[in-house]
One Martini backbone bead per residue (centre of mass of N, CA, C, O) as a GRO file, in nm:
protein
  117
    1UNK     BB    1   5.437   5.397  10.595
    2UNK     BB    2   5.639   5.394  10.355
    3UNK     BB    3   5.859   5.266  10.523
    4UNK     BB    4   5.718   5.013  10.582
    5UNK     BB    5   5.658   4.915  10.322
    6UNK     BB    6   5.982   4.890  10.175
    7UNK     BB    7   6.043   4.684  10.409
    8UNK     BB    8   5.865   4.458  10.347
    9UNK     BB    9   5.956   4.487  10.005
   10UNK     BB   10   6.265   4.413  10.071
   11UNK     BB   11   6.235   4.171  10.203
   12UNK     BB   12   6.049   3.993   9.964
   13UNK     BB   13   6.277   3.983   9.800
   14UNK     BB   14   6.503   3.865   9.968
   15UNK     BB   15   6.347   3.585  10.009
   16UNK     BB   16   6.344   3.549   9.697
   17UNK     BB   17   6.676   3.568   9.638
   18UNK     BB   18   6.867   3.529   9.837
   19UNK     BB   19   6.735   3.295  10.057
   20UNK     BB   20   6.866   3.024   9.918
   21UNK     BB   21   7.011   2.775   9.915
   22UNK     BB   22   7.290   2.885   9.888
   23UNK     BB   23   7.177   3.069  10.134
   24UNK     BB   24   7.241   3.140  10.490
   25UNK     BB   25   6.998   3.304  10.687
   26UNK     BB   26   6.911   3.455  10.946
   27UNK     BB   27   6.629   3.395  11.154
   28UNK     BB   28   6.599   3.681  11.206
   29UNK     BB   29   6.554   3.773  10.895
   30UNK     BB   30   6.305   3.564  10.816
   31UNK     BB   31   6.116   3.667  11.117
   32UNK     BB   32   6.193   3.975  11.027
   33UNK     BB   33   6.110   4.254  10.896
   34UNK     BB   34   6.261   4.467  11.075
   35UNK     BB   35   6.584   4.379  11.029
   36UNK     BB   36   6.740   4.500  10.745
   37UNK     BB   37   6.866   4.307  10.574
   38UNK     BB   38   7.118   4.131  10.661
   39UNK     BB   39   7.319   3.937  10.545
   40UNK     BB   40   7.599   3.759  10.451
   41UNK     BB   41   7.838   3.808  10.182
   42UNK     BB   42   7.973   3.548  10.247
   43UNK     BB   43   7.752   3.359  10.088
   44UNK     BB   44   7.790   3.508   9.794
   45UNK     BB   45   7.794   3.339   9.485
   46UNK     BB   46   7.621   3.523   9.286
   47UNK     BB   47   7.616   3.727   9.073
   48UNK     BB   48   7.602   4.119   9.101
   49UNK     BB   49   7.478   4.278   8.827
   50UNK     BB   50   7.709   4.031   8.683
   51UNK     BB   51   7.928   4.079   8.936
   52UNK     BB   52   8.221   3.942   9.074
   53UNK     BB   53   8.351   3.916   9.349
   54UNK     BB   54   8.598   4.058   9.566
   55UNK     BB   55   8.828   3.946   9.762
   56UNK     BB   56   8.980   4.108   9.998
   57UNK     BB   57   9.212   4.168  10.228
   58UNK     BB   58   9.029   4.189  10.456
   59UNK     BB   59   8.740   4.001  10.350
   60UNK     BB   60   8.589   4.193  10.164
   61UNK     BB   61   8.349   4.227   9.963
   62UNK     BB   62   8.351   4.322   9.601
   63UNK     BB   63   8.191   4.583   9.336
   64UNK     BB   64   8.313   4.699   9.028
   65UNK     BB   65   8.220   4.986   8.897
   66UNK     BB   66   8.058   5.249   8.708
   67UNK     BB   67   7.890   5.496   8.801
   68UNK     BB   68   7.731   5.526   8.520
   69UNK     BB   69   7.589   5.309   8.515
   70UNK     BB   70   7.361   5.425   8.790
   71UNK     BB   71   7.321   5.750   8.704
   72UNK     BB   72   7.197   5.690   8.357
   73UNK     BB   73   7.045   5.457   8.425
   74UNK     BB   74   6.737   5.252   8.492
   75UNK     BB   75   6.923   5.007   8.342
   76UNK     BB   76   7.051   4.660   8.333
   77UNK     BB   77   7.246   4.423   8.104
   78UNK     BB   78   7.334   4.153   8.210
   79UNK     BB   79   7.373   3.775   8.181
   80UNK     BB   80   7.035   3.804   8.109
   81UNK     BB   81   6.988   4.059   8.298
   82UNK     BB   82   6.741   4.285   8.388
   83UNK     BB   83   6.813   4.574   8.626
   84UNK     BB   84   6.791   4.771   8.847
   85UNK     BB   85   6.988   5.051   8.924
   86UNK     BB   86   6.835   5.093   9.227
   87UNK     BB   87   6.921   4.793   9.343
   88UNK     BB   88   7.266   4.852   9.427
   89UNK     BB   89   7.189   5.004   9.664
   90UNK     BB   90   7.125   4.801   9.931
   91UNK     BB   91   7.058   4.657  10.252
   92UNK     BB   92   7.385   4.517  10.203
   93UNK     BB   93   7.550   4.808  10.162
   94UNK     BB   94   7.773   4.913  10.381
   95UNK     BB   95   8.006   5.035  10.131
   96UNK     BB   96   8.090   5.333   9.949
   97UNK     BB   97   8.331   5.356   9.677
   98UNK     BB   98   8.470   5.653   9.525
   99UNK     BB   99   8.654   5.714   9.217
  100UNK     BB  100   8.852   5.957   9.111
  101UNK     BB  101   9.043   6.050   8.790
  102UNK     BB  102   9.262   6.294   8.690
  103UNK     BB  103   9.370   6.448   8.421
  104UNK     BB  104   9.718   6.621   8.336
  105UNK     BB  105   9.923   6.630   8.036
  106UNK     BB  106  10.072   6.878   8.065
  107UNK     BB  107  10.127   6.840   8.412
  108UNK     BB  108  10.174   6.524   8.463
  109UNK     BB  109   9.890   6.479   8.612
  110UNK     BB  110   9.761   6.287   8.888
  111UNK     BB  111   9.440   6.224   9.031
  112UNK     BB  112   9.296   6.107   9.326
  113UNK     BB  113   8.948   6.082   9.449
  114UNK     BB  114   8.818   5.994   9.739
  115UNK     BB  115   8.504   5.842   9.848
  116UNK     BB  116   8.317   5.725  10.181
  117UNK     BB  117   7.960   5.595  10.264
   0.00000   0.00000   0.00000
């Protein structure tokens, strides 16, 4: 009962927001409530709660922020919008990746630690 209102609700939002005159989804998505709402990301033209995706070597578009600003805001406001900090990882996105980098100037070290969800 909860999924499937959840699911309802986030349908009727993507009808609302993603597919736009400039965004076109594929027939199954606009026609099936339980699509998982999947577009193509390559069709994303408008900045993503303000910033603009980057087109990695591989052809995958990303977004790069820093994680506290979703994880300690209920809100963010860029671009003269304010969004929802729980809208920002919806079922279009396929792939989250945290980078932590640590910092020893005493020990002169560097280190990276990054994982992939």
């Amino acid at each position: 009962p909860f999924g499937s209102k959840w699911v309802q609700s986030e349908h009727k939002k993507a009808m609302e927001t993603l597919c736009t005159a400039d965004v076109t989804c594929p027939a199954r998505m606009t026609e099936n409530v339980d699509s998982l709402i999947s577009c193509d990301g390559e069709t994303l033209t408008d900045p993503f709660f303000g910033l603009l995706g980057i087109e990695e070597d591989d052809g995958r578009t990303t977004f790069n922020d820093l994680l506290q600003s979703y994880t300690d805001n209920d809100f963010i406001y860029r671009s003269g919008e304010l969004e929802l900090t729980d809208d920002f990882i919806d079922t279009q996105t396929k792939q989250l990746q945290v980078d932590m980098v640590f910092v020893a100037p005493e020990q002169s070290t560097l280190t990276l630690l990054q994982f992939t969800a």
